[in-house]
N, C-alpha and C positions, 0 to 999 in steps of 0.2 A: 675778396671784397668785390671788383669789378671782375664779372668772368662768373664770377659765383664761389670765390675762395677770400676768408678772410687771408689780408695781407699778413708778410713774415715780421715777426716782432719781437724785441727786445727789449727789458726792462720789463717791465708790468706791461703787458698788452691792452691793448686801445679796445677791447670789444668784450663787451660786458656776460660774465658768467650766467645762464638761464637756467631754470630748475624747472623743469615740466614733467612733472610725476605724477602717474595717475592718483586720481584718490587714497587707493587702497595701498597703495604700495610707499613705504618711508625713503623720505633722500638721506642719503647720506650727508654729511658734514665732517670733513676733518676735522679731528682733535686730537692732541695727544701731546708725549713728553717731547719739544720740542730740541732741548740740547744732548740729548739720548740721542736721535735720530730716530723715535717710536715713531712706526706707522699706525695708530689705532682709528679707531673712530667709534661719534657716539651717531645712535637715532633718532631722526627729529621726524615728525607725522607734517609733511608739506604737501599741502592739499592744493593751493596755487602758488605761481609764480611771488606772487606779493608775500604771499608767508615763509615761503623762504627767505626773501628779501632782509624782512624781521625777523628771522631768528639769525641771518646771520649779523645785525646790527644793534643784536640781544647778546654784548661780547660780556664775556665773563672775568668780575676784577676778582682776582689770586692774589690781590696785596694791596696795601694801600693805593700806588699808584702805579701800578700795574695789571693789564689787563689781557687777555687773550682774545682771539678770534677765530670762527670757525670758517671753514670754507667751504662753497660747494664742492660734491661730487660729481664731475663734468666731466667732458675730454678735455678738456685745456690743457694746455702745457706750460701757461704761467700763470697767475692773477689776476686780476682784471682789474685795472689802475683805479675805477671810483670804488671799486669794493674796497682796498685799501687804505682810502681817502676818506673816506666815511667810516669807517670804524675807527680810523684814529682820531677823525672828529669827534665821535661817540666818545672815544677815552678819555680825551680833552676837557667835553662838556660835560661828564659826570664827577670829574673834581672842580665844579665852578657850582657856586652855592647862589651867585645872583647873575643877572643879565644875562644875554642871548648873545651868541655870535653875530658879528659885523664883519669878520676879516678872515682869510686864513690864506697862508703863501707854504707852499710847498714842492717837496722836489723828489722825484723816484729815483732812485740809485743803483738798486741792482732787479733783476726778476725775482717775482714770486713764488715760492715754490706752494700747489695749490696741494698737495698732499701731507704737508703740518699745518699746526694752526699759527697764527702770526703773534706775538708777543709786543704790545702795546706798553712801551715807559713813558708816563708822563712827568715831565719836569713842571714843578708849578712857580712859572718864574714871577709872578707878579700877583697878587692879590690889592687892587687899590679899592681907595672910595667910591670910581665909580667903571673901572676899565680893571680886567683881571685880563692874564697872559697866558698860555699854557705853550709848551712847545713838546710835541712826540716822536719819538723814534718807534718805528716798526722795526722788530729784529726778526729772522729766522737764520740758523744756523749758525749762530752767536754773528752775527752781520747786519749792520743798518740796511734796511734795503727801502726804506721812505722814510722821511724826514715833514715835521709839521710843524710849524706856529699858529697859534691861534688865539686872536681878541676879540673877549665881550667886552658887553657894555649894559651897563641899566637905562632901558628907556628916559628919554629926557623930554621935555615940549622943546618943539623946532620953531624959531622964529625966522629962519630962511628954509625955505623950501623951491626947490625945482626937479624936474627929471627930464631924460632925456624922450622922443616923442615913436611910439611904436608905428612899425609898417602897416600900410594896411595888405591885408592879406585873406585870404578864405576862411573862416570859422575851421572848426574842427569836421563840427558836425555836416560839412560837405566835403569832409576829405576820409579816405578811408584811411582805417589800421595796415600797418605798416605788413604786415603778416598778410593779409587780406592784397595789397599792392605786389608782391612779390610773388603770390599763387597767381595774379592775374599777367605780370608781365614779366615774373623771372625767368631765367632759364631751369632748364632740371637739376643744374647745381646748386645754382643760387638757392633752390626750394628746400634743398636737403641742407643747408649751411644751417648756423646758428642764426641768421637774420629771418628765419622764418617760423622760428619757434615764438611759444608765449614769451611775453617781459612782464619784467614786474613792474617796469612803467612804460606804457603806452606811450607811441611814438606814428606821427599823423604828419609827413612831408608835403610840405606845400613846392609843385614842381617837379622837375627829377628825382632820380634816388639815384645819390650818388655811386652807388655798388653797378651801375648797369655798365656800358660799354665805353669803353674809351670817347672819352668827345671834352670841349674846352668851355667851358662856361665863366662869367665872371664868380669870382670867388666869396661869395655870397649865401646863404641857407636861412631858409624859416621851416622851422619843425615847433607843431603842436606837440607838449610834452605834460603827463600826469600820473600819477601813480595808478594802478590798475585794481582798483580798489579803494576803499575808504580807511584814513589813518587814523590812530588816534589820537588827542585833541595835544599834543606832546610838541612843543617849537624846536626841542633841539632834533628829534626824531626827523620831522619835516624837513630840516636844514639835512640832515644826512643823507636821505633820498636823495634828494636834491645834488648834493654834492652826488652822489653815484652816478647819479642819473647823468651831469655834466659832463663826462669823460669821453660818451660813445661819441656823439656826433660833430665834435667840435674840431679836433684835427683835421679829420678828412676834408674839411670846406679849404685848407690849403693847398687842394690836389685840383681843386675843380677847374682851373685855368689850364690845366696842362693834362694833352693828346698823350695817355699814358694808360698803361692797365694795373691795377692796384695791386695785384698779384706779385707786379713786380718790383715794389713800392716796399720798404718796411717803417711801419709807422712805430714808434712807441713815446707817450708822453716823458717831457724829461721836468717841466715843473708846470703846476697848476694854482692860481690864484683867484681868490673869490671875494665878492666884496656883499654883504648879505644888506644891502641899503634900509629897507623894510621887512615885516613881520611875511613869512610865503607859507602857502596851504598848499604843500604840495600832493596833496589827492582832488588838486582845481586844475582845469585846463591854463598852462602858462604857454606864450608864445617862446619859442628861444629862437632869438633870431643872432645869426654869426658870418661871421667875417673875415678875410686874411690878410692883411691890409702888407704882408714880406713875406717871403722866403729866398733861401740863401743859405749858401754852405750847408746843404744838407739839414736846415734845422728849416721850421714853417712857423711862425706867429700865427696866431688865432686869437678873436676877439669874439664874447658873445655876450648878451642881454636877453635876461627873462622876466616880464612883463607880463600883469594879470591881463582877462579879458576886458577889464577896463580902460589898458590901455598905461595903467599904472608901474616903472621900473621897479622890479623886488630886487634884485641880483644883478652883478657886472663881473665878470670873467675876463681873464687872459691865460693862454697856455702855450706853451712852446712845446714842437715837440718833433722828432728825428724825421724827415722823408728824403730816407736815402734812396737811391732808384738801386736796386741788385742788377748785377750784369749776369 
C-alpha cells in the first residue's frame, strides 16, 4: 500500500479483486465442487472491468436457498472482503419477494480462499408485513468464513425527514482517475500494484492518496466513487456494487494519523455495517466521505457516508477492522 505494496492481510483482504482482460481473451472465474476440494473452472467473455464485476454478482442458486459464487482469476491470495459482501447480499435479496435493503451488519471470520467458488446459505428468518430478515453464511471448505444479516423494508411515505449535511469538496470532474494519479505521482511499484489497474468502480481522491509515503494527516477521506459504467435499472444490483465498492477505502482512513508505512501494517476487516437510508444509483457519481473517529488494541473504527451530487445522504457505514503494526 504505502511504498507501493499492498499491506499483509488476513481474513478476507481489504483490496478489491480487478479483472482487466483484453477484449479477446476470457477471465477466468472459479467454480467448481466445493467439499471435494475440485479445482475447475468455467469461461466467462469479460470485456471490462464492470462485466466482470456482474458476472461475478450473477451468483448461481443450486437449491432453494442456496447459492454459489464465482470468483475472479487474479494473484490474490485471499478474497476481497466486498466481493464477499455483496454476493451474500445478492443471496439474501433474491429470496425477499418485496422491499429493498435498509440494513445489513456483518462480520468476516476466516479468509477467502479465491480458488473455489463460495457457497451462500440463506436462512429466511423473517418474512413480515412490512420488514423481511434474511441472515447468510458464506462457507468454503465446509467452514463459515462470513457471516450476514440483512433487512428490507417496503417503501413507506416519511413524515419526518432529515440528513446529515455533505462536505464541500471538488466535483469529480476536476479530479482525476485514480489510475491516472498514480501513473502521475506513484512510484514504479506502486504503478505495477493492483491500485493501478482498471476497477470496475471508478475511484476520484480528493487530496492525498493515502498509498504514498508515510506522513500523518488527520483521519479524514472524500473519495468520488461510481460504477465504471452504466447498470441496469436493478435496486438490489445497485446496493451490491455499492456494498463492494465499500470495503476498499474505508479502513485505511484509520492509518492516516500515524507516521507509519503500510507495508508494515496488516489490515483485514473484521465486521462491516450499512445502513441503505434511500434509493442509490450506483453508476452516479456519489461522494464517500470517511472518518476514524478510535483506534486501539490493534483494531481502527471507521465511519463513512455516501451522499448524491445533491448533496442528498443515500448510505451510513461503520467498520472495524485489524491494524496491527508487523515487527
Amino acid at each position: 500500500m504505502r511504498a507501493g505494496s499492498p499491506a499483509s492481510v488476513s481474513r478476507n483482504a481489504s483490496t478489491p479483486p480487478t479483472v482487466t482482460i483484453p477484449q479477446t481473451r476470457p477471465a477466468r472465474l472459479a467454480t467448481g465442487n466445493v467439499t471435494g476440494g475440485c479445482r475447475t473452472a468455467i469461461l466467462f467473455i469479460v470485456t471490462t472491468p464492470l462485466d466482470g464485476l456482474l458476472k461475478l454478482l450473477d451468483i448461481e442458486q443450486i437449491e432453494v436457498n442456496i447459492f454459489r459464487g464465482a470468483n475472479p482469476h487474479d494473484d490474490r491470495k485471499r478474497l476481497f472482503g466486498g466481493q464477499v459482501a455483496a454476493q451474500a447480499l445478492m443471496a439474501a435479496g433474491r429470496t425477499v419477494t418485496k422491499g429493498r435493503v435498509h440494513s445489513l451488519h456483518s462480520y468476516f471470520l476466516l479468509p477467502g480462499d479465491p480458488e473455489i467458488p463460495v457457497l451462500y446459505e440463506v436462512d429466511r428468518i423473517r418474512d413480515g408485513k412490512s420488514f423481511t430478515t434474511r441472515r447468510v453464511i458464506a462457507i468454503q471448505h465446509g467452514r463459515a468464513i462470513f457471516n450476514l444479516q440483512a433487512s428490507f423494508h417496503e417503501d413507506e411515505p416519511s413524515a419526518i425527514e432529515h440528513h446529515g449535511r455533505m462536505p464541500q469538496v471538488p466535483p469529480p470532474e476536476d479530479l482525476l482517475p485514480l489510475a491516472e494519479r498514480i501513473r502521475q505521482e506513484g512510484s514504479e511499484e506502486l504503478n505495477k500494484s493492483w491500485l493501478a489497474r482498471p476497477f470496475a468502480v471508478e475511484h476520484r481522491y480528493v487530496g492525498v492518496l493515502p498509498w504514498f509515503e508515510a506522513h500523518s494527516v488527520e483521519p479524514v477521506q472524500n473519495v468520488w466513487v461510481k460504477a465504471a459504467g452504466t447498470l441496469p435499472d436493478n435496486r438490489l444490483l445497485h446496493a451490491c456494487v455499492i456494498a463492494f465498492a465499500s470495503d476498499l477505502a474505508l479502513l485505511p482512513t484509520a492509518l492516516l494519523p500515524h507516521n507509519v508505512e503500510w507495508s508494515r501494517v496488516m489490515l483485514a476487516t473484521i465486521d462491516h455495517c450499512m445502513w441503505f437510508h434511500r434509493p442509490v444509483k450506483a453508476d452516479e457519481w456519489l461522494l464517500y466521505t470517511m472518518d476514524s473517529p478510535s483506534a486501539y488494541g490493534s483494531r481502527g473504527l471507521t465511519r463513512g457516508m455516501l451522499f448524491d451530487r445533491e448533496g442528498t445522504l443515500l448510505i451510513s457505514l461503520v467498520q472495524e477492522g485489524l491494524t496491527r503494526l508487523l515487527s
